[in-house]
C-alpha positions in Angstrom: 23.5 -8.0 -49.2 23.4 -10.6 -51.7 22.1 -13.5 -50.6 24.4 -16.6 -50.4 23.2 -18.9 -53.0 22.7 -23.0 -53.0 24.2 -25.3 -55.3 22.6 -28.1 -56.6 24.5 -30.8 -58.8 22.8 -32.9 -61.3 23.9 -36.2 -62.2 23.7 -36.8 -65.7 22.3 -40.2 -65.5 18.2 -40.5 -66.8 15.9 -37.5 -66.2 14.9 -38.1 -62.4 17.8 -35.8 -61.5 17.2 -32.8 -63.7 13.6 -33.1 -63.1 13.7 -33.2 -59.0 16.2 -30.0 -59.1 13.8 -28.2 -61.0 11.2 -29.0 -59.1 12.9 -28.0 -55.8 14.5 -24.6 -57.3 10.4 -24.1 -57.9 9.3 -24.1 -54.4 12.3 -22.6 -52.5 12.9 -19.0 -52.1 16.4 -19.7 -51.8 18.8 -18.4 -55.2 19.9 -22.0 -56.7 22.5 -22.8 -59.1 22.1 -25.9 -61.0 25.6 -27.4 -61.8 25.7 -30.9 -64.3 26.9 -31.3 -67.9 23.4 -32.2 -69.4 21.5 -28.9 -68.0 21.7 -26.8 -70.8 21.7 -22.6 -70.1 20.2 -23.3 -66.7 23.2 -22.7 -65.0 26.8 -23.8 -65.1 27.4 -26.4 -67.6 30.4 -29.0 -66.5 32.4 -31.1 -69.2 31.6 -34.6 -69.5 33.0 -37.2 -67.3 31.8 -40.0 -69.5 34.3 -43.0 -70.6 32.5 -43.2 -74.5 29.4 -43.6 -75.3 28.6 -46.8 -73.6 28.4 -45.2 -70.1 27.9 -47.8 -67.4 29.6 -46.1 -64.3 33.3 -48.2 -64.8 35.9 -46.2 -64.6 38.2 -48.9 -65.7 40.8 -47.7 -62.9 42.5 -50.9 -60.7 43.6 -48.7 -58.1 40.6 -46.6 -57.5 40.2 -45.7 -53.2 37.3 -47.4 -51.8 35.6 -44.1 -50.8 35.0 -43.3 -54.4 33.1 -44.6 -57.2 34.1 -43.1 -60.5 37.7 -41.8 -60.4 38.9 -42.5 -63.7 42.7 -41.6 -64.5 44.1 -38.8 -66.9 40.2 -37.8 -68.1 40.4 -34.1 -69.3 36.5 -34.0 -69.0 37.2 -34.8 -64.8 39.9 -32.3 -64.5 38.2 -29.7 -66.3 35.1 -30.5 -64.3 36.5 -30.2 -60.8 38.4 -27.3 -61.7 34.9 -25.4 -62.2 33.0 -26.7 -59.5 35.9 -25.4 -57.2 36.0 -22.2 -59.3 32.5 -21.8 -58.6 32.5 -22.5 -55.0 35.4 -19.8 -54.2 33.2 -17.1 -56.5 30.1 -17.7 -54.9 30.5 -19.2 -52.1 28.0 -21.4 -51.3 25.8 -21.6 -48.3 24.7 -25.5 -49.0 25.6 -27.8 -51.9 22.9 -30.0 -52.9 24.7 -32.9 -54.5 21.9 -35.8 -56.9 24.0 -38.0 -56.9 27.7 -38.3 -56.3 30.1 -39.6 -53.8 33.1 -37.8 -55.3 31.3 -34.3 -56.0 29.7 -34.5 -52.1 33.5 -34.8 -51.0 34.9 -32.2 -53.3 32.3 -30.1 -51.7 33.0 -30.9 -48.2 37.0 -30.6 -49.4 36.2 -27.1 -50.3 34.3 -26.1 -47.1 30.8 -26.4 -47.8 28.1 -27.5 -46.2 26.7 -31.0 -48.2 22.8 -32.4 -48.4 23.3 -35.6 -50.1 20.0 -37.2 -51.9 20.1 -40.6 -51.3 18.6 -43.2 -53.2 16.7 -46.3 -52.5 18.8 -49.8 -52.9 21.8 -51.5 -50.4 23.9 -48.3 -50.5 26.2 -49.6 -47.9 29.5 -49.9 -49.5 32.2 -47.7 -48.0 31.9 -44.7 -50.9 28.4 -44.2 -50.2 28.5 -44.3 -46.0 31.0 -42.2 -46.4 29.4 -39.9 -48.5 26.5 -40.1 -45.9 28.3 -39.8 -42.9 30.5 -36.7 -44.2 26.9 -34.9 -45.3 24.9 -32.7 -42.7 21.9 -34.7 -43.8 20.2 -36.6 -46.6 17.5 -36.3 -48.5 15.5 -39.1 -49.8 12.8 -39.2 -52.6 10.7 -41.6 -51.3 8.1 -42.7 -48.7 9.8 -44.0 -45.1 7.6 -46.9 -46.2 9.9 -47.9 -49.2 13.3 -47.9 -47.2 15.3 -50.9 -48.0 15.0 -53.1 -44.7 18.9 -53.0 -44.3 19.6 -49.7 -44.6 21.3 -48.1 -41.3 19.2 -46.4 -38.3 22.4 -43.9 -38.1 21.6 -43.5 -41.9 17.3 -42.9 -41.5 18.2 -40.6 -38.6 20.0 -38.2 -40.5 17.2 -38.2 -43.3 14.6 -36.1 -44.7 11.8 -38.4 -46.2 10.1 -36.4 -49.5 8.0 -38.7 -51.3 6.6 -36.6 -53.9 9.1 -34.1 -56.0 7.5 -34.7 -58.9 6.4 -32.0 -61.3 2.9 -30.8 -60.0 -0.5 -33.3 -61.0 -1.7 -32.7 -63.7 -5.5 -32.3 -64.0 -6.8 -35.9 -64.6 -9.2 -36.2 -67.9 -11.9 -39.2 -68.1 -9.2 -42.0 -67.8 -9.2 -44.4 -71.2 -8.5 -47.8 -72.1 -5.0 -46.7 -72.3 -2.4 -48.6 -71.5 1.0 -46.1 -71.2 4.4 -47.4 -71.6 6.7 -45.2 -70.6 10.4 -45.7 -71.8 13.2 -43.7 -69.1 16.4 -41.9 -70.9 18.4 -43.8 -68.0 18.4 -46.6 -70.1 16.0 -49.7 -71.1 16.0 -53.5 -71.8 12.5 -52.8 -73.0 12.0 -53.4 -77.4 9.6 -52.4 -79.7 8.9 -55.8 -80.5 7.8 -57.2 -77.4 5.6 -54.1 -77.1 4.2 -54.3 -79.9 3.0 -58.3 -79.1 1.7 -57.4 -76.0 -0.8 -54.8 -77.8 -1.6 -57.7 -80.0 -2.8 -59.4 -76.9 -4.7 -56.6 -75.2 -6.7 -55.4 -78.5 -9.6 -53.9 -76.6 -6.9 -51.1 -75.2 -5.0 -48.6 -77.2 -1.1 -48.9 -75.9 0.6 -45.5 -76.0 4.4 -45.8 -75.7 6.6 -42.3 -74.5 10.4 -42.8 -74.9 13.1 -42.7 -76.9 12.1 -46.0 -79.1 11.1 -46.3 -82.5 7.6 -48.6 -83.9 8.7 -51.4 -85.3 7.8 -52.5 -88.9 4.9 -54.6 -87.7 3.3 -52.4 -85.7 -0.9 -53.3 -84.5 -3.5 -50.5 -85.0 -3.9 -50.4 -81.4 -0.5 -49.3 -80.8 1.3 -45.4 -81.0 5.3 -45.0 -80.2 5.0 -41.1 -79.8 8.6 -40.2 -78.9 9.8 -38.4 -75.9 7.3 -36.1 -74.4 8.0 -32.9 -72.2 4.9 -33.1 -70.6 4.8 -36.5 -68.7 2.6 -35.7 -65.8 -0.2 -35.1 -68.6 0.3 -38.3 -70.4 0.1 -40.4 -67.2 -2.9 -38.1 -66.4 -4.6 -39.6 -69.4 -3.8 -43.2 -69.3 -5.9 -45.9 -67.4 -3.1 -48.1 -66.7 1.2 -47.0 -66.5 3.8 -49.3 -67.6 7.1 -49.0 -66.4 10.4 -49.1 -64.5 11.0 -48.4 -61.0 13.1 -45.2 -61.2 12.1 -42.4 -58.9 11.3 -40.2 -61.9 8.6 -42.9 -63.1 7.2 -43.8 -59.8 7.1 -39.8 -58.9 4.9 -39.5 -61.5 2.6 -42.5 -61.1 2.0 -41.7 -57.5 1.3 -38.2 -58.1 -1.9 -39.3 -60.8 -2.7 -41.5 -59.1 -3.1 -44.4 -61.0 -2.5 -48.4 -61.9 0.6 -49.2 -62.4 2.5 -52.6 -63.5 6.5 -52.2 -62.4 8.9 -53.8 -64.5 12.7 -52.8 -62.8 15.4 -52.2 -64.2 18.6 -53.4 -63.4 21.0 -50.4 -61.9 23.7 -50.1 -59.7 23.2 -50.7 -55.9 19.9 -52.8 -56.6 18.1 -49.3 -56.8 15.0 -50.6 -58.5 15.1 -54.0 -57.3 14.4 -52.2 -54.1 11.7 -49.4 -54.9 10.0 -52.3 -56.8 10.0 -54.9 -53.4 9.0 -51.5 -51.7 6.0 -51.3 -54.2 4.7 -55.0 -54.2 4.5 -54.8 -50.1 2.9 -51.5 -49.9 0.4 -53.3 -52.6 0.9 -49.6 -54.6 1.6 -51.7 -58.1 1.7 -54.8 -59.9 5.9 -56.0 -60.3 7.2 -58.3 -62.5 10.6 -59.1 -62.9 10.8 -59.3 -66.7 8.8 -57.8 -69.3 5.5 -60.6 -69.0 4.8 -62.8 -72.2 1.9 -61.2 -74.8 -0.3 -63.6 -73.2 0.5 -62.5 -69.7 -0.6 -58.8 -70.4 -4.7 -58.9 -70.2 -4.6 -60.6 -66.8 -1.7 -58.1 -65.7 -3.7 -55.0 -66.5 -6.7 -56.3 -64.6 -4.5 -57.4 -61.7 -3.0 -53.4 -61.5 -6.8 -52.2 -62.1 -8.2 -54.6 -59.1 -5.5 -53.2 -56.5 -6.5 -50.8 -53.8 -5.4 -47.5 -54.5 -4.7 -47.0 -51.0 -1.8 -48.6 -51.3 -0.6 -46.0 -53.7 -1.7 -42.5 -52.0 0.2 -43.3 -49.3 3.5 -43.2 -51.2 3.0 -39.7 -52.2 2.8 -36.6 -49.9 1.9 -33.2 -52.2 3.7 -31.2 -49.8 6.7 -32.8 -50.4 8.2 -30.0 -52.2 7.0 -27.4 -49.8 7.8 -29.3 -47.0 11.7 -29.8 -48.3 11.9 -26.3 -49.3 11.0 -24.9 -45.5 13.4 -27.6 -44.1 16.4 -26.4 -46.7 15.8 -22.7 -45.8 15.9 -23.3 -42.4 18.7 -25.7 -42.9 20.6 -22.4 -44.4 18.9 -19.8 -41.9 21.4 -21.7 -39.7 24.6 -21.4 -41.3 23.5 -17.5 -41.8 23.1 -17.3 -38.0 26.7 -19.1 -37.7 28.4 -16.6 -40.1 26.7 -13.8 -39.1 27.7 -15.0 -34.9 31.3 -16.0 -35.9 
């Protein structure tokens, strides 16, 4: 018999989401179908939900339920969209659906009889969508350390989840660690500019500043400082850098943890206070150096030291390497028991 598979959903928002499926389809056993519109041939490809190019999660509807966030009316791309996750739920009948992140997808899923593990991410989630979303799912998963819970969040809510600090892509072996100061720039959007890079190099002349994203060098730009575009290998360039620069999404942090090394947090500003509260999470565990704001070009060389000085400690305990092993045994036994239900009814 063929073996029921999992899907997994993929929010389309910044690379975290792609980049934590792939690295739980790695260490499970399990068969698992990715389903998102920005996920190329790797499984079933949705239309785009999207209100224009200016995304920001509005939906620009007056009448929207308060159990849902992003219900925009007469969108072909949302028609079209639910029409194909149902059409792939009745063909293949999922055991479990994975859903990173979305209140409306976790309830179409439970609509349509499936089983729902909701990854949950850090921030005041407690609006009625999302502890809705969480009370409807058989459990959550969370990609961060218990450590980093926001202080407010539900005990109902940490009972029900699965803590995996860690789902990262593997470490990558560390070289001799330069004076190398990496910026890395998310796709899940950035208040970050070229120009207030490039001045901070200017201030820190001694180090060579390396900045990974989707932003281009500006006319000016020091000797001491590369823009070298998105890269596909990410764990290697944090590998190689002596201090990390950036925001506080999971994707960034993931990374950071996993090599292990100094890192000033700068957070962006996103829905639900998500990075605000990863960031706080950060600062008490004393795993990085925050900032609210992007720190003046004279601020940078005492910065840097400051993120050298801190104990790393405070970091290594943020990150479990099992993480991805651990989550994979708890998902296949959390299918091994709808298999023993079927198979009983």
């Amino acid at each position: 018999m063929t073996p029921r598979p999992i899907g997994y959903y993929v929010h389309h928002h910044g690379a975290g989401h792609l980049t934590r499926a792939r690295v739980i389809r790695e260490a499970t056993s399990l068969p698992v179908t990715l389903l998102g519109s920005q996920i190329d041939a790797e499984g079933i490809v949705l239309a785009d939900d999207r209100l224009g190019d200016g995304f920001d999660g509005r939906d620009q509807a007056a009448n929207r339920p308060n159990t849902l966030h992003y219900a925009p009316l007469d969108h072909e791309g949302i028609r079209s969209r639910v029409a194909r996750i149902s059409e792939w739920i009745a063909q293949a009948r999922p055991l479990l659906m994975i859903v990173d992140v979305s209140v409306e997808v976790a309830m179409l899923a439970r609509l349509a009889s499936v089983p729902v593990l909701y990854v949950r991410l850090n921030g005041k989630r407690s609006d009625p969508a999302h502890l809705e979303a969480f009370r409807s799912a058989q459990a959550l998963i969370a990609p961060f350390a218990q450590a980093m819970e926001d202080p407010a969040t539900p005990d109902w809510v940490r009972a029900k989840t699965f803590y995996a600090p860690g789902l990262s892509p593997a470490r990558a072996a560390p070289g001799a660690p330069r004076d190398t100061v990496l910026v890395i720039v998310g796709e899940g959007g950035t208040s970050l500019t070229a120009a207030a890079i490039a001045d901070a190099a200017r201030a820190c002349r001694d180090h060579t500043w390396r900045v990974v994203g989707n932003l281009s060098a500006p006319s000016d730009c020091p000797g001491n400082l590369v823009f070298a575009g998105w890269s596909d290998t990410m764990a290697d360039e944090v590998a190689k850098a002596s201090v990390v620069v950036g925001a506080a999404g999971d994707g960034v942090v993931g990374l950071v943890m996993a090599a292990d090394r100094p890192f000033v947090c700068i957070p962006e500003t996103r829905p639900f206070g998500e990075q605000n509260a990863t960031a706080s999470g950060l600062q008490r565990m004393g795993a990085a150096i925050v900032r609210p704001a992007w720190p003046d070009a004279h601020e940078w060389p005492a910065a840097l030291s400051a993120a050298r000085a801190l104990d790393p400690a405070g970091r290594r305990v943020l990150r479990d390497p099992q993480a991805a092993t651990r989550l994979a045994r708890w998902l296949e036994a959390q299918a091994a028991t709808w298999v023993a239900r079927e198979l009983a009814a």
